[in-house]
Structures are given as C-alpha cells and as structure tokens.
C-alpha positions in Angstrom: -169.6 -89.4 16.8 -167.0 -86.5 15.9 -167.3 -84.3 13.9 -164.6 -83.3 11.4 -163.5 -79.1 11.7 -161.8 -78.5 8.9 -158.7 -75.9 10.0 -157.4 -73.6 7.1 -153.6 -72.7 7.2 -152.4 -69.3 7.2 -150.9 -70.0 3.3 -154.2 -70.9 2.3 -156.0 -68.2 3.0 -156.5 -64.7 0.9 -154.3 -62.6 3.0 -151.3 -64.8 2.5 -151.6 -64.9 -1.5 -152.1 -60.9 -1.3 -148.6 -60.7 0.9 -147.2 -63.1 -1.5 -148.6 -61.1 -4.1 -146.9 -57.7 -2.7 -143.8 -59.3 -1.8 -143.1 -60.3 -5.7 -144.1 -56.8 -7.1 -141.6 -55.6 -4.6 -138.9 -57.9 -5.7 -139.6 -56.9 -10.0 -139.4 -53.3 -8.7 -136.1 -53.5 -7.2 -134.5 -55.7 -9.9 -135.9 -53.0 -12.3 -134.1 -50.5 -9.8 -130.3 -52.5 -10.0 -131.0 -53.3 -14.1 -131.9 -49.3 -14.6 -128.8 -48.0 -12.7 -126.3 -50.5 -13.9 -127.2 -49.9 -17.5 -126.3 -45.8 -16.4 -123.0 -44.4 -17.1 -121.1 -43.3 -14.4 -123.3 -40.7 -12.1 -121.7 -38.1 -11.4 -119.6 -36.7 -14.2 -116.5 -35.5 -12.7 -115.9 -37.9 -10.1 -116.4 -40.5 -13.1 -114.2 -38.7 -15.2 -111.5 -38.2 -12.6 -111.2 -41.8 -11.9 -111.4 -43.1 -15.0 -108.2 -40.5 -15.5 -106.4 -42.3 -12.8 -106.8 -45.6 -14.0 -105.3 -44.5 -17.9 -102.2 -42.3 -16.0 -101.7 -46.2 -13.7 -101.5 -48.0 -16.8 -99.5 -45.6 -18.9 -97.4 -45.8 -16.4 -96.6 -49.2 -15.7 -97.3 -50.2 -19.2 -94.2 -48.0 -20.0 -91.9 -49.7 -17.2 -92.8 -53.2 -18.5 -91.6 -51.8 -21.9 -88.5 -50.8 -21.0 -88.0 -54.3 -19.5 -88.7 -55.7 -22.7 -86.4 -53.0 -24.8 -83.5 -53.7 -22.2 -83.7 -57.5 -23.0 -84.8 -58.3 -19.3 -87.8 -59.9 -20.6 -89.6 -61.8 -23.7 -92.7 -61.1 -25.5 -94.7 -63.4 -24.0 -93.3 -62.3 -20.4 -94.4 -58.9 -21.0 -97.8 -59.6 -22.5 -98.3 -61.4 -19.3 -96.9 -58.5 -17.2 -98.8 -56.0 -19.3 -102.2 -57.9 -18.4 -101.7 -58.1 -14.7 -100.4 -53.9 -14.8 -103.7 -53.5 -16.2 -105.8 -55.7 -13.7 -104.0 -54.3 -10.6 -104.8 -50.6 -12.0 -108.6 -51.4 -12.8 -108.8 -52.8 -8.8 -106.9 -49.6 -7.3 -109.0 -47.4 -9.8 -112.3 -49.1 -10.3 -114.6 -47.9 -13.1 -118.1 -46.6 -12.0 -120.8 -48.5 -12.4 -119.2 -51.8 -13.0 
C-alpha cells in the first residue's frame, strides 16, 4: 500500500503570492514614477530654455535658406514644403526637446 504525499509547489504557497504581490506594487510605483515625470515640463529651467532656443535659431535658419531657394525659382511649392518639414525634423533630432 502507498501512501499518497501530497507536494505543494513553491507558486502555491503564501510566500510566493506575497512576492508576487510586492513585485506588482513595485511595478504601479514605477509606472507612476515615468507617467509623473513625463507629464513635467522640462526640469531644469535654463538648460530647457537654452535648448529649446537652439532648436528655433536651427530652424530659422534653415527655414530661411529653403526660402531663398524657392524665391530664386530653384524650387516649387510643394518641394519646399517637403524641404521645410525635413529642416524641421533634422533640427528637433540635433536639438531635442526635454522631456519628450
């Protein structure tokens, strides 16, 4: 005759749910952390504010170049919309915003 020993797994028992437990408070605590500084303007003031005043001299900048293109005939309307968008988008990745 044997007799049947019933084995528990580790998952099963109390210390696992309380680790589990732990584990997810810790997770809602650091999404809180990311959500709570993402939703902050820029941090420090001046570094902020300095960047963001590279970025708008970039694009004055090459905004005006590709407008004299288009004044001197070299390109069309649709060319410099095109050029204008992609004078913005290299500015914003040399000159990233904070917190974005």
């Amino acid at each position: 005759m044997t007799t049947a020993v019933e084995t528990t797994s580790f998952l099963d028992t109390m210390g696992a749910k309380a680790i589990a437990g732990l584990l997810a408070v810790m997770c809602l605590i650091g999404l809180s952390a990311l959500h709570y500084r993402a939703s902050q303007p820029g941090g420090s003031g001046s570094a902020a504010g300095a960047s963001n005043a590279e970025f708008v001299a970039c694009r004055g900048t090459r905004v005006e170049q590709i407008l004299q293109l288009l004044n001197d005939g070299l390109i069309n309307a649709e060319q410099y919309e095109e050029y204008k968008a992609r004078a913005i988008a290299t500015c914003a990745g040399q000159f990233p915003s904070e917190g974005n």
